[in-house]
KEPANU-424332 format. One record per residue (C-alpha): x, y, z; residue in three letters. Coordinates in steps of 0.2 Angstrom, whole numbers, padded with zeros to 4 digits, always signed. Each point is the difference from the previous one (the first is absolute). Layout:
XYZALA/...
//
This chain:
+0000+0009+0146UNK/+0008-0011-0013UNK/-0018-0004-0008UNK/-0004+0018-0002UNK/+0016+0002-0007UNK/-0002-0012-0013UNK/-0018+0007-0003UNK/+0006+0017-0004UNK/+0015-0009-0012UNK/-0017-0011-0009UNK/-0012+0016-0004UNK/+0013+0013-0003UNK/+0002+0009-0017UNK/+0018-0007-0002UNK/-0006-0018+0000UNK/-0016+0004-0012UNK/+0012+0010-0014UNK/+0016+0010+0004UNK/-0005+0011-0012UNK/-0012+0006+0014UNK/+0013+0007+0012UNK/+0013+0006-0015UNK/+0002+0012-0011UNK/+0001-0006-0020UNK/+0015+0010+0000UNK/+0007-0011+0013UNK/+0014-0013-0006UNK/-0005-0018+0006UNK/+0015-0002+0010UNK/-0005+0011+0012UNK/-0017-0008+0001UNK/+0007-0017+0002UNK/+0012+0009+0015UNK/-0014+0000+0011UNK/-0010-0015-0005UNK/+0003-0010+0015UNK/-0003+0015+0012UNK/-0009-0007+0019UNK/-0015+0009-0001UNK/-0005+0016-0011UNK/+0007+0001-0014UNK/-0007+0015-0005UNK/+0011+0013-0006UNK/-0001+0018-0008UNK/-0005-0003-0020UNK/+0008+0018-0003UNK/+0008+0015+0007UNK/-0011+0015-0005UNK/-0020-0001-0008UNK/-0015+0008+0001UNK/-0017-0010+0006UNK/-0014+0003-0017UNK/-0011+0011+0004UNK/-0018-0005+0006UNK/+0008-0011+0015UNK/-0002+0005+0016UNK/+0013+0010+0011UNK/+0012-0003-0017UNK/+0015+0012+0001UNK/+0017-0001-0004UNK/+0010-0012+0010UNK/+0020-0005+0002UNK/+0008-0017+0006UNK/-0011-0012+0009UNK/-0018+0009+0004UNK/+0008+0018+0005UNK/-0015+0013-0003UNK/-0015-0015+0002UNK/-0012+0004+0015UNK/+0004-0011+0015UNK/-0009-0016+0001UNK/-0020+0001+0005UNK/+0001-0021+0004UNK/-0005+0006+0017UNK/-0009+0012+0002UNK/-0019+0000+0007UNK/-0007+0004-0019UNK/+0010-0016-0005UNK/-0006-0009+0015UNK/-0018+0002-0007UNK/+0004-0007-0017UNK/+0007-0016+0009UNK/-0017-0002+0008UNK/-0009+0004-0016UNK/+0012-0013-0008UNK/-0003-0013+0015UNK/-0020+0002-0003UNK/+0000+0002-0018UNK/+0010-0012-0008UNK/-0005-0017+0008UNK/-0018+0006-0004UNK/+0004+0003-0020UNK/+0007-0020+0001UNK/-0016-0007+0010UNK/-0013+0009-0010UNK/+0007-0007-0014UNK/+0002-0017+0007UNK/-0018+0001+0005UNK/-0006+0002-0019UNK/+0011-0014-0003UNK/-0008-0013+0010UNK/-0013-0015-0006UNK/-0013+0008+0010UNK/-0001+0018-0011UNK/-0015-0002-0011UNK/+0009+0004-0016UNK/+0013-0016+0003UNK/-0008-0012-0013UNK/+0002+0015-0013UNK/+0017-0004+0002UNK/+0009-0015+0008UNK/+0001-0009-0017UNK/+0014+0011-0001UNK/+0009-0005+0015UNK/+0012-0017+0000UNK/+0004-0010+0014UNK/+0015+0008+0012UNK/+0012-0007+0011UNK/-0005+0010+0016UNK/-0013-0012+0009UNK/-0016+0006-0003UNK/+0001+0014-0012UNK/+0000-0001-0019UNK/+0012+0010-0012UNK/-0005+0015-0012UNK/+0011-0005-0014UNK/-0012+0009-0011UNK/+0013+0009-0008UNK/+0006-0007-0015UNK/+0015+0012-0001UNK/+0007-0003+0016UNK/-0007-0021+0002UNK/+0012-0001-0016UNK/+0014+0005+0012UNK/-0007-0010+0015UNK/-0002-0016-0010UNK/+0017-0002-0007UNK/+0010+0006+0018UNK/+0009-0016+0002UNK/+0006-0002-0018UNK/+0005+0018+0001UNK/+0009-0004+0017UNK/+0010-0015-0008UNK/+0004+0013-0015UNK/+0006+0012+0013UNK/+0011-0012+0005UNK/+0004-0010-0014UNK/+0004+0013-0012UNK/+0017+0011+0012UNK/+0006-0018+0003UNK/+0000-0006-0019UNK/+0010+0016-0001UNK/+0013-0002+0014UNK/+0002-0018-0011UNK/+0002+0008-0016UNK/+0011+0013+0004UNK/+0011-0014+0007UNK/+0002-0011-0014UNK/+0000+0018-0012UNK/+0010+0009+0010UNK/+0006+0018-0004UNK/+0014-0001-0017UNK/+0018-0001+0005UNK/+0004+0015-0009UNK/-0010+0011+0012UNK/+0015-0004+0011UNK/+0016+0007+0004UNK/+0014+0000+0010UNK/-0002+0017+0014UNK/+0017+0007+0007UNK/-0001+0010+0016UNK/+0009+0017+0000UNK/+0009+0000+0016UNK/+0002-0016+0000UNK/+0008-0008-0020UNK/+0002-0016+0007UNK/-0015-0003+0003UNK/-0014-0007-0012UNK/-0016-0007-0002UNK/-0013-0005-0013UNK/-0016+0011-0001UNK/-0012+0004-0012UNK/+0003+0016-0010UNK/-0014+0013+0004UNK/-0007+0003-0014UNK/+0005-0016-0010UNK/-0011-0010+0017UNK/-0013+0009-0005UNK/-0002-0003-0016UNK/+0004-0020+0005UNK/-0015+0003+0010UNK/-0012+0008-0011UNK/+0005-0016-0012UNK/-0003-0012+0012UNK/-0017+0006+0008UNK/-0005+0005-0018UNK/+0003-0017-0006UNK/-0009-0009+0015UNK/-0016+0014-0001UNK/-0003-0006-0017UNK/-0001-0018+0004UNK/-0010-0002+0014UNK/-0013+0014-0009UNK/+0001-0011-0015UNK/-0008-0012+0011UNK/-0011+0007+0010UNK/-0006+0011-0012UNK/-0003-0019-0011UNK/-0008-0008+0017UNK/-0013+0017+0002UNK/-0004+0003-0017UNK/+0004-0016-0011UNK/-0001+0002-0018UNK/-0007+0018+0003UNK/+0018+0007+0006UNK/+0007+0000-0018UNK/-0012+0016-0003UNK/+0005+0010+0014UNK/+0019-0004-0006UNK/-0007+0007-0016UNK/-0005+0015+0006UNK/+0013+0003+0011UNK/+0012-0003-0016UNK/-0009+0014-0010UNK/+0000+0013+0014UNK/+0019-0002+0001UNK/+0001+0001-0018UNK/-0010+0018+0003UNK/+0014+0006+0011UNK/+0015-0007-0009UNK/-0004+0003-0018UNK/-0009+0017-0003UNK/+0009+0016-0001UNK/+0000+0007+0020UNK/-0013+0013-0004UNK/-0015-0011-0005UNK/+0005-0012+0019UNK/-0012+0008+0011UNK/-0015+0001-0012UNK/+0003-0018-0007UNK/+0001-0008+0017UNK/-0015+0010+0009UNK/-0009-0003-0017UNK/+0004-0019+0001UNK/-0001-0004+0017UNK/-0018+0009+0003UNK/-0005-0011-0017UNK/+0007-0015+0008UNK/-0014+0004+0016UNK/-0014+0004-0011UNK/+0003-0016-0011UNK/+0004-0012+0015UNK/-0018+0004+0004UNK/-0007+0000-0016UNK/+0005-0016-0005UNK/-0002-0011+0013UNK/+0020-0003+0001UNK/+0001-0006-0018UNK/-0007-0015-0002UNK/+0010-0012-0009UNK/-0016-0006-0007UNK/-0002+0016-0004UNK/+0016+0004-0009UNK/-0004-0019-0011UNK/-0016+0006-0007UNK/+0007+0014-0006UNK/+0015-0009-0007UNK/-0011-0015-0007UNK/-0018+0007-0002UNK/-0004-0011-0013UNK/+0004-0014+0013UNK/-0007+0006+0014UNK/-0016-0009+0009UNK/-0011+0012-0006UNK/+0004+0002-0019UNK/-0003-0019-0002UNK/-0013-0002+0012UNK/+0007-0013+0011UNK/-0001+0003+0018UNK/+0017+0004+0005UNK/+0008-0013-0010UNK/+0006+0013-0014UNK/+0023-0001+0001UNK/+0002+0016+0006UNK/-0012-0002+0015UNK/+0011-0016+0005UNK/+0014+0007+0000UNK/-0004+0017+0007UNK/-0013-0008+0012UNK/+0016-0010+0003UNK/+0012+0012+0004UNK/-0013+0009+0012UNK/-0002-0014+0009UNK/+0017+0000+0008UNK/-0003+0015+0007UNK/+0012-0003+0018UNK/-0007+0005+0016UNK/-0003+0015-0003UNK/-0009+0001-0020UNK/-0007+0018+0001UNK/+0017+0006+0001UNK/-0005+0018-0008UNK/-0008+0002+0020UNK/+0017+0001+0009UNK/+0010+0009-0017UNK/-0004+0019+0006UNK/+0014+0000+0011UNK/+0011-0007-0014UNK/-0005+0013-0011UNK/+0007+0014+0012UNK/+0017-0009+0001UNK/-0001+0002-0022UNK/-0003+0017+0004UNK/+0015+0003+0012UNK/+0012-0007-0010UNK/-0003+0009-0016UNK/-0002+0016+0006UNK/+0016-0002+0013UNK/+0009-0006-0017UNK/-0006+0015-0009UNK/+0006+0010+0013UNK/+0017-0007+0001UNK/+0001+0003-0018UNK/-0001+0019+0003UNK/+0016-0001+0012UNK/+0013+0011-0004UNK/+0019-0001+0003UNK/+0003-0015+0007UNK/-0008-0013+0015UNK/-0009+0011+0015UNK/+0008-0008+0011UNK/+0017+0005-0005UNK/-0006+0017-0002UNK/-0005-0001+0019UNK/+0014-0011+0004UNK/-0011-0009+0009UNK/+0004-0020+0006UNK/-0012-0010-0012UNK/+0002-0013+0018UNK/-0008+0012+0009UNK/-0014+0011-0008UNK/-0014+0007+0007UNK/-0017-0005-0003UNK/-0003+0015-0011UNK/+0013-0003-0007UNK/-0002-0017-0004UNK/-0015+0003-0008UNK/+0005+0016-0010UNK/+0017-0003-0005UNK/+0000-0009-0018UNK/+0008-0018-0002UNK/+0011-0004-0011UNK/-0002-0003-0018UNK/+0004-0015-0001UNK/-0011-0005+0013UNK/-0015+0005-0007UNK/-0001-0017-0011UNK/-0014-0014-0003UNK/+0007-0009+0013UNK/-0002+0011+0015UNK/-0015+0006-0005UNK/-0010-0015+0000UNK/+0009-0005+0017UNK/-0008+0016+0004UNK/-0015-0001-0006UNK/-0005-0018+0006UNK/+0009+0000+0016UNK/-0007-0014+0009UNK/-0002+0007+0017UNK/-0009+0018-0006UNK/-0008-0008-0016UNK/-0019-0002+0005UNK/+0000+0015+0012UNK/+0013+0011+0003UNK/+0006+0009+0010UNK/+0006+0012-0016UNK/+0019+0001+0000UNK/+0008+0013-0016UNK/+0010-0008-0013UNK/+0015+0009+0005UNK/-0004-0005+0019UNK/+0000-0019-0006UNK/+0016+0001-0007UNK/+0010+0010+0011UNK/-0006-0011+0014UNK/+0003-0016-0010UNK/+0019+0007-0001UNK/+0002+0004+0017UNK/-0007-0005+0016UNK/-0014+0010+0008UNK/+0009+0002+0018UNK/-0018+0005+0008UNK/-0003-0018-0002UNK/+0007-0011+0016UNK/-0008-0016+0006UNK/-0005+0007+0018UNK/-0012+0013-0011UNK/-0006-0013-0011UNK/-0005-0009+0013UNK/-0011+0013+0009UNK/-0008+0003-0014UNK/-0005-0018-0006UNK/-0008+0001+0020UNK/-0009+0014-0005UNK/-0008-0010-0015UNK/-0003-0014+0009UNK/-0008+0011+0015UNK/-0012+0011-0016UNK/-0005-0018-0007UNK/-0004-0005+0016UNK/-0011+0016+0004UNK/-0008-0003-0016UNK/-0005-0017+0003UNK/-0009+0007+0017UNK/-0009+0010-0008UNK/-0007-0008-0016UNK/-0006-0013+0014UNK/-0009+0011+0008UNK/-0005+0016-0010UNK/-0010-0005-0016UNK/-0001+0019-0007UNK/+0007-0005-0017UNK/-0013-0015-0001UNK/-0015+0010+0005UNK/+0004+0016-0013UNK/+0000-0013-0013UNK/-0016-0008+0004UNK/-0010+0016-0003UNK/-0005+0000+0018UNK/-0016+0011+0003UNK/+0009+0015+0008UNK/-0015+0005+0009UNK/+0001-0013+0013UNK/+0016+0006+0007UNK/+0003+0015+0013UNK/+0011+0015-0007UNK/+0013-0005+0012UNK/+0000-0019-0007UNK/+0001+0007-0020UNK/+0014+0010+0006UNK/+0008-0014+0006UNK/-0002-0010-0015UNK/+0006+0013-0011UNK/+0015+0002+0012UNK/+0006-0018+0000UNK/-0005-0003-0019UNK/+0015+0016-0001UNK/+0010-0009+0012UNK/+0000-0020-0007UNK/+0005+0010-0018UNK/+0015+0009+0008UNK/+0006-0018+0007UNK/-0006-0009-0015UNK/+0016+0012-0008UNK/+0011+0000+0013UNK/+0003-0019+0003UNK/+0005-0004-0020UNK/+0011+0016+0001UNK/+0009-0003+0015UNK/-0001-0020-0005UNK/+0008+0004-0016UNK/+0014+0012+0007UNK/+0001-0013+0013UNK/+0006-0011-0015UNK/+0012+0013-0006UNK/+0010+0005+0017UNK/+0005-0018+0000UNK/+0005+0000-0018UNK/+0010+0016+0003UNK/-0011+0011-0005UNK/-0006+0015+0008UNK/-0017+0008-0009UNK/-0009+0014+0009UNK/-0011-0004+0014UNK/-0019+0002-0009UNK/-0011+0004+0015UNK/+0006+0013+0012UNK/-0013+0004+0013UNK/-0014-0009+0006UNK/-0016+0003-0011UNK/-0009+0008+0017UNK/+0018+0012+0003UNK/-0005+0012-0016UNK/-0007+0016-0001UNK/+0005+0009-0015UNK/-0005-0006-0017UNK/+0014+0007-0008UNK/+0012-0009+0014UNK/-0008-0015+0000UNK/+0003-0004-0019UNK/+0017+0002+0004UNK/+0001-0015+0012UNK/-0013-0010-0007UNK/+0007-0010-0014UNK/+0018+0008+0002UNK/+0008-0008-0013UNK/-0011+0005-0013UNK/-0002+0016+0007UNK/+0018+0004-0002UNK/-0002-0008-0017UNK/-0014+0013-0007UNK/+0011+0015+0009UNK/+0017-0006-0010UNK/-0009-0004-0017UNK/-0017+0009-0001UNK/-0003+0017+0012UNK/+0020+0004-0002UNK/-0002+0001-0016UNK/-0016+0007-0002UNK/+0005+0016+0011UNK/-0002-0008+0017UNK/-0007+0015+0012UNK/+0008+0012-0011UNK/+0015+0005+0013UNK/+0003+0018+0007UNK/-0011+0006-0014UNK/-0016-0010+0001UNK/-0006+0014+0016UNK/-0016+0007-0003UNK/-0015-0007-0007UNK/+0006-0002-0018UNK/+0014-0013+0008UNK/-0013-0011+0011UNK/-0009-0002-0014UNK/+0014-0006-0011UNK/+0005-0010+0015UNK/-0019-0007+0000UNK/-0001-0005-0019UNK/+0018-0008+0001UNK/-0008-0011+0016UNK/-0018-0004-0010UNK/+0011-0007-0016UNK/+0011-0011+0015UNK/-0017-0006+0008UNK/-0009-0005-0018UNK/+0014-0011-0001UNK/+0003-0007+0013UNK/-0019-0005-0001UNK/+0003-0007-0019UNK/+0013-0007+0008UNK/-0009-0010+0013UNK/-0013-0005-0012UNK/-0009+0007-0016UNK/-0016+0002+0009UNK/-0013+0013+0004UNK/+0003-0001+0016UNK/+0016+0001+0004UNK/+0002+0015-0012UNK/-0012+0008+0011UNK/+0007-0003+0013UNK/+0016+0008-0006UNK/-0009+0016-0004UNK/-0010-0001+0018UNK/+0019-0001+0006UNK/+0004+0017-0009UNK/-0015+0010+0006UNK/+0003-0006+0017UNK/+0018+0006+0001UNK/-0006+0019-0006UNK/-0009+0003+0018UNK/+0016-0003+0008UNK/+0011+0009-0013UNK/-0013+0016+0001UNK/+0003-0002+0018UNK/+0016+0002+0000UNK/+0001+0014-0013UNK/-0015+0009+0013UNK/+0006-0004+0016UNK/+0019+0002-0004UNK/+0012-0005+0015UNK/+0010+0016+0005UNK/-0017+0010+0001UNK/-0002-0012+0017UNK/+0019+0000+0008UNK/-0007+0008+0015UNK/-0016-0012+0001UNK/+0009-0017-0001UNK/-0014-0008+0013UNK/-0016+0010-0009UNK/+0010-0005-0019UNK/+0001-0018+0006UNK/-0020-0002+0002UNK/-0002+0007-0016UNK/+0009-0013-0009UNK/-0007-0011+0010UNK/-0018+0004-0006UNK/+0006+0001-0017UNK/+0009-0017+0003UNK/-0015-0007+0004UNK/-0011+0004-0016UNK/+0018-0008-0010UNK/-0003-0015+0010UNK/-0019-0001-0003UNK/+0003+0002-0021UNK/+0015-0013+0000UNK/-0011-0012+0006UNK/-0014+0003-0011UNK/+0010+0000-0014UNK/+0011-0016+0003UNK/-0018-0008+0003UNK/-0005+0006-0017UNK/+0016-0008-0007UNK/+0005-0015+0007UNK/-0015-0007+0012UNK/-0020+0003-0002UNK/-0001+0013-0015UNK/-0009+0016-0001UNK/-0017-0009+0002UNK/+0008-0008+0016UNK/+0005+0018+0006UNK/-0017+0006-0002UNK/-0009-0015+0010UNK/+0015+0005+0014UNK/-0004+0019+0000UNK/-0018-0001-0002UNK/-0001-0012+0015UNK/+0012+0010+0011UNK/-0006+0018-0003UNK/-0019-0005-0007UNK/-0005+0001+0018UNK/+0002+0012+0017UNK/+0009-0012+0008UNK/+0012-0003-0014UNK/+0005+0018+0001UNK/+0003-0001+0020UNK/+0010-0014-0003UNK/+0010+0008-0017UNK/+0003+0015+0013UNK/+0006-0009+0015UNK/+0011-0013-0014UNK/+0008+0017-0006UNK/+0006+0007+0017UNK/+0007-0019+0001UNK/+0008+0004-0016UNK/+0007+0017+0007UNK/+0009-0011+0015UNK/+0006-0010-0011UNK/+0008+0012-0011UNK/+0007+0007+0013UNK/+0010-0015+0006UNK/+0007-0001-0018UNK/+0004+0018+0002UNK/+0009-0002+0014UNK/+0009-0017-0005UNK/+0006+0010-0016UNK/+0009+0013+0012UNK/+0007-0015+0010UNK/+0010-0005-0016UNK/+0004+0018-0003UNK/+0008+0000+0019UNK/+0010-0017-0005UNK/+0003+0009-0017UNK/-0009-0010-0012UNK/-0011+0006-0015UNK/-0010-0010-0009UNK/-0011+0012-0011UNK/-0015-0010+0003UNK/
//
């Protein structure tokens, strides 16, 4: 049926990030071949790998799925996991909706928090002040969406590429004939001009309208970290810029965003309000006081400058590294088409020199669409799609996926009208009033609102950037409830970055170690090198206690699974496949169990919160029968994702995570 049909199109992989169903080795061309393909477009990402050990029934596989056990979709042990999922689920969303209802005892504890909703009869919990930030400004983010790709269309007409990029184009077997087009490389460089020059107005702007007076000091500092990378010997890059940028965090913090009344009493003390005891009449307080006052919608600009701070990061060190080159441009080494790279590539192969300027770097760096929250796109990325088109972007696919965003806000909306999880965790409920069974719930859908939280403003702003011509990675890859490995699940939660901390940080740090790290000597070099990632990306996040241990929660949870692994070694079970599944599947479950415990530390009710949640579900018998019978829910669960993994493996798809 044509419906189904167009289903399948709307929640494939290809639609969410072609990335997905390609190699990175894969030229674009090739990609964009298939992109308006009827149904599946799933397609073999490689011709030869081998599964990670610790998956299930991982072997060695060629082509499209050749070696993978046959599908299990319907058999009678899957047929009782369907039921499990027919009586399971619907209960998880009606317990919670239960504790959510006026008549539950602890609702005046928090229904101060809630706001009236446009659903008859419900109210909303936009308790969240990261993600009611977003939710507020939707229709002027709509009318930027729209405004900004069109005020481009109008510039480019009335600056249109330089003439010189033109010249005349003589067929072979045909002299007499002729034409005008652009030169390859000499469009390119036209374009990079052009978009370059357009970049940098509209971020001008908007970067004035968020930020007011306020946007002068993140020019600043973006000015003296491109003075790091472009004026110190090569050798003192790296140090300088991790040393600078890691300040910058600390001191964003520290200071408050420097306060330009601030920065006036120290120029002026003798002037200030408190030297000559006036109340805030002293000159420097007016005209610091003055300056801060015109602080755009956005003032606390030093909240939303993290992910700017990576982008600093990648374009010094991908400038360092292009100073290390060696005979000549890579690409002519490779004689690869600059048109047509690859995404790996893309992101590896140096720019030019010239190309690294002021110019495209604050283009770059202030990219409107990706600007307040990514998706993270490399510096060498930017440019080579800035030059030439990204193929894997077509108007059909772009489409799809603004449906998707639409259909994900929509979902959202449901259930902040009726689940209040992240109001009641922040009313400091008394836990012991609920069941295990409705603690659970409210620890689940606390996760669950977070990973939509992130995923809406991610796939808004990459939204944003397809139509612009851009085409960042996709940030979420799985659902939050489709993950059973910690170390997988890093790797499709927060993509972008993650691929952003393997290129500049665990890369370079030794990674895993390569074909050397075996033993125990190599996982624990692997360990340290992923402890020094997770303290900072929790620095990164926020300079807070919390967060930091969450990081180090995160590293402690991963060991479990990498002694696992190291103990229970995959070629020791080729001829137990069935009896080697169930044991990942227990294991799997104790992962699942310690990511949410540590994600619930991090980012929703705290350690103290966690300790209310566990006391109330295993302080009791009946909590222990109901943790027992949750984890064999779990252990269908898993399965599922299991056997959804091998289903990609049939069509030839990996995705790591």
């Amino acid at each position: 049926m044509i419906w189904i049909d167009y289903l399948r199109r709307l929640y494939s992989l290809d639609t969410l990030d072609t990335r997905f169903t390609t190699s990175s080795r894969t030229p674009p061309k090739q990609v964009a071949a298939g992109a308006d393909a009827p149904i599946d477009p799933a397609r073999p990402s490689q011709p030869s790998w081998r599964r990670k050990a610790g998956s299930p029934n991982g072997r060695r596989i060629s082509g499209s799925g050749e070696g993978v056990p046959a599908s299990r979709w319907k058999t009678p042990e899957f047929f009782v996991y369907y039921l499990v999922f027919l009586l399971v689920v619907p209960m998880m969303f009606k317990v919670t909706y239960n504790v959510s209802k006026e008549s539950h005892p602890n609702y005046p504890r928090y229904s101060h928090l809630l706001s009236p909703g446009w659903i008859p009869g419900r109210k909303v919990d936009n308790s969240d002040s990261q993600y009611s930030t977003f939710r507020d400004n939707i229709p002027y983010m709509l009318i930027l969406l729209a405004v900004h790709p069109l005020l481009r269309r109008l510039y480019n007409t009335y600056s249109p590429l330089r003439p010189e990029a033109i010249a005349p184009s003589f067929s072979s077997t045909n002299p007499q004939a002729s034409s005008e087009t652009l030169r390859p490389a000499a469009c390119a460089n036209a374009r990079l001009q052009q978009r370059v020059s357009y970049d940098l107005i509209f971020a001008f702007v908007l970067l004035c309208g968020l930020h007011g007076f306020a946007a002068l000091k993140i020019l600043v500092i973006l000015y003296i970290n491109f003075s790091l990378a472009t004026r110190l010997p090569r050798k003192h890059i790296p140090l300088s810029t991790w040393v600078f940028n890691i300040g910058i965090l600390f001191a964003n913090e520290l200071c408050k965003g420097y306060q330009f009344s601030s920065i006036a009493e120290m120029i002026l003390p003798w002037s200030s309000a408190s030297a000559s005891g006036t109340d805030k009449e002293g000159v420097s307080s007016n005209w610091g006081s003055w300056l801060d006052s015109y602080g755009g919608l956005v003032p606390r600009w030093e909240i939303l400058f993290n992910i700017t701070v990576l982008r600093l990061i990648s374009f010094n060190l991908d400038y360092y590294w292009s100073l290390g080159l060696v005979g000549g441009s890579s690409i002519e080494k490779k004689q690869l088409d600059p048109g047509n790279l690859s995404e790996r590539d893309r992101v590896s192969t140096p720019a030019k020199p010239q190309d690294y300027s002021l110019a495209n770097y604050l283009a770059y760096a202030l990219y409107s669409p990706l600007y307040l929250g990514g998706p993270i796109l490399t510096f060498n990325d930017y440019i080579a799609q800035l030059k030439y088109p990204p193929p894997s972007i077509t108007t059909s696919r772009t489409v799809l996926y603004g449906i998707r965003f639409l259909i994900t806000l929509l979902c959202m909306e449901f259930v902040l009208h009726f689940i209040y999880a992240v109001a009641i965790s922040k009313s400091h409920p008394a836990w012991e009033i609920y069941t295990p069974f409705q603690l659970s719930m409210l620890g689940y859908f606390n996760l669950h609102i977070i990973w939509l939280k992130l995923l809406l403003p991610w796939r808004f702003f990459r939204l944003w950037a397809l139509l612009d011509g851009i085409d960042p990675p996709e940030n979420m890859v799985r659902c939050m409830s489709d993950n059973y490995s910690s170390l997988a699940f890093w790797r499709g939660w927060h993509r972008s970055f993650n691929r952003w901390i393997v290129r500049y940080i665990y890369i370079p740090l030794g990674g895993s170690g390569g074909p050397s790290a075996h033993g125990f000597w190599g996982k624990a070099r692997a360990m340290f090198n992923f402890l020094a990632v997770f303290t900072f990306v929790a620095l990164w996040h926020d300079i807070n206690l919390k967060l930091l241990m969450w990081g180090w929660l995160i590293t402690l949870f991963v060991l479990p699974e990498v002694l696992a692994a190291f103990i229970f070694p995959e070629r020791k079970w080729r001829n137990s496949p069935n009896s080697y599944r169930v044991i990942c599947g227990i294991g799997a479950v104790g992962n699942i169990l310690m990511m949410m415990a540590a994600n619930l530390v991090g980012f929703a009710v705290g350690l103290d919160g966690l300790q209310g949640l566990v006391r109330g579900i295993a302080g009791s018998y009946a909590g222990l029968v109901f943790l027992t019978l949750a984890c064999a829910a779990l252990f269908v669960g898993v399965q599922i994702m299991f056997e959804v993994r091998q289903q990609e493996l049939r069509q030839g798809i990996r995705l790591k995570c």
